[in-house]
VEXGUBA-677121 format. One line per field, with one value per residue (C-alpha): residue number from 0; residue in one letter; y, z, x. Coordinates in Angstrom, 3 decimals. Layout:
resi = (NUM_...) $
resn = (A_...) $
v = (Y_...) $
w = (Z_...) $
u = (X_...) $
This chain:
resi = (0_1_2_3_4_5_6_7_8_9_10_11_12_13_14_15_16_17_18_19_20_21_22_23_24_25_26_27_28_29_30_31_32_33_34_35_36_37_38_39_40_41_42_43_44_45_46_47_48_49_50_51_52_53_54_55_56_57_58_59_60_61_62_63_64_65_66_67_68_69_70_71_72_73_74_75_76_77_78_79_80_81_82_83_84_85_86_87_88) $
resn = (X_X_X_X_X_X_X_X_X_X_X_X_X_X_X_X_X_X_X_X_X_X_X_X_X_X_X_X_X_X_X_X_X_X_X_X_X_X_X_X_X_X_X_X_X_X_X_X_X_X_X_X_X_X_X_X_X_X_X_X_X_X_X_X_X_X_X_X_X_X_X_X_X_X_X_X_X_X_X_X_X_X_X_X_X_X_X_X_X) $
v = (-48.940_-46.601_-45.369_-41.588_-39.952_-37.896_-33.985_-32.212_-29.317_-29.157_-29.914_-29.334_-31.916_-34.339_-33.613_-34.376_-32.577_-35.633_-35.505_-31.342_-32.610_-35.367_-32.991_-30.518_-33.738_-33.997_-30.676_-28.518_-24.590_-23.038_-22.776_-24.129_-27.018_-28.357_-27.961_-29.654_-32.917_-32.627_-30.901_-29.107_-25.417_-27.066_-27.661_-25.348_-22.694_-21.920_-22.466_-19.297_-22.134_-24.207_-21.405_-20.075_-23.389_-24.309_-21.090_-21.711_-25.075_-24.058_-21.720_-24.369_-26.620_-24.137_-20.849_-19.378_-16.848_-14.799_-17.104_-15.231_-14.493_-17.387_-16.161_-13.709_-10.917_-11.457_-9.306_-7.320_-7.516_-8.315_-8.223_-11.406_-10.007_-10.132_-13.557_-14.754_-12.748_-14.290_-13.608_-11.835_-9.150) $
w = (45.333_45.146_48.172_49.588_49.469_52.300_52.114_53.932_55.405_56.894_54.113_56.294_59.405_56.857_59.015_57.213_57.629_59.110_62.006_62.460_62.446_65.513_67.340_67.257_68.593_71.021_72.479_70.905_70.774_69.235_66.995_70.165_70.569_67.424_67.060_70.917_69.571_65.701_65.473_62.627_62.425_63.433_60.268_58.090_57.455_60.971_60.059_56.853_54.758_56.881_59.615_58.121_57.361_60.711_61.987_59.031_60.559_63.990_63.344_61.341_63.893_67.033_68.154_68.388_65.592_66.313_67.716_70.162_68.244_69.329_67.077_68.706_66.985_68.063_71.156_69.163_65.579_65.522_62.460_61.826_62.682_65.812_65.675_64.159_66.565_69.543_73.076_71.664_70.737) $
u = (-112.520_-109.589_-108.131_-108.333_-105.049_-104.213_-104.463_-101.600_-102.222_-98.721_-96.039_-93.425_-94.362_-96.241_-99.854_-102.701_-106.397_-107.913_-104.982_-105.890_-109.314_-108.391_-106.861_-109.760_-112.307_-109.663_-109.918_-107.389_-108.634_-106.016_-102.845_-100.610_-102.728_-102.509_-99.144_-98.946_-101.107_-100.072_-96.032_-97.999_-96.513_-93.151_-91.132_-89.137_-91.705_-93.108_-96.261_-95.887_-97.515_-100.355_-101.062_-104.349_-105.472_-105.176_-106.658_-110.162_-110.497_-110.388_-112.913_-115.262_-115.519_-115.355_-117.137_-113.955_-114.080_-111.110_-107.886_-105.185_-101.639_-99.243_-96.133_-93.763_-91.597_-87.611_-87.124_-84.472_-82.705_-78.899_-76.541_-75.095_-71.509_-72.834_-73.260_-70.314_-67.424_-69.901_-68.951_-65.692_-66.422) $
């Protein structure tokens, strides 16, 4: 019998469905929790790719229908001269 390959639902981390779906059984409620249990949402993209994938499954095997915001807008933009002159300028 062949063997089941693994679906990832984050590309980035390498975390399959069936770990998203162990950290749900093991209490995880929301986006921060899985990434807690998981490091899903971690990688390169920032979750842009597996986010809403999270957020359906969450919602398939909880009651929670509508999960909080847990990304946050930078507190201001800076221009990366900024950045490279540093604490000269």
């Amino acid at each position: 019998m062949a063997e089941k390959k693994p679906v990832y639902i984050c590309r980035c981390q390498e975390v399959t469905r069936e770990e998203i779906r162990k950290a749900i059984a093991d209490g995880a409620r929301t986006i921060k929790g899985v990434k807690n249990r998981t490091h899903a949402t971690m990688g390169l993209c920032q979750g842009r790719t597996c986010r809403r994938l999270i957020e359906k499954m969450l919602a398939e095997a909880t009651d929670i229908k509508e999960l909080k915001p847990g990304t946050r807008p930078p507190v201001r933009t800076i221009k990366i001269e900024e950045v490279v002159k540093g604490d000269d300028a």
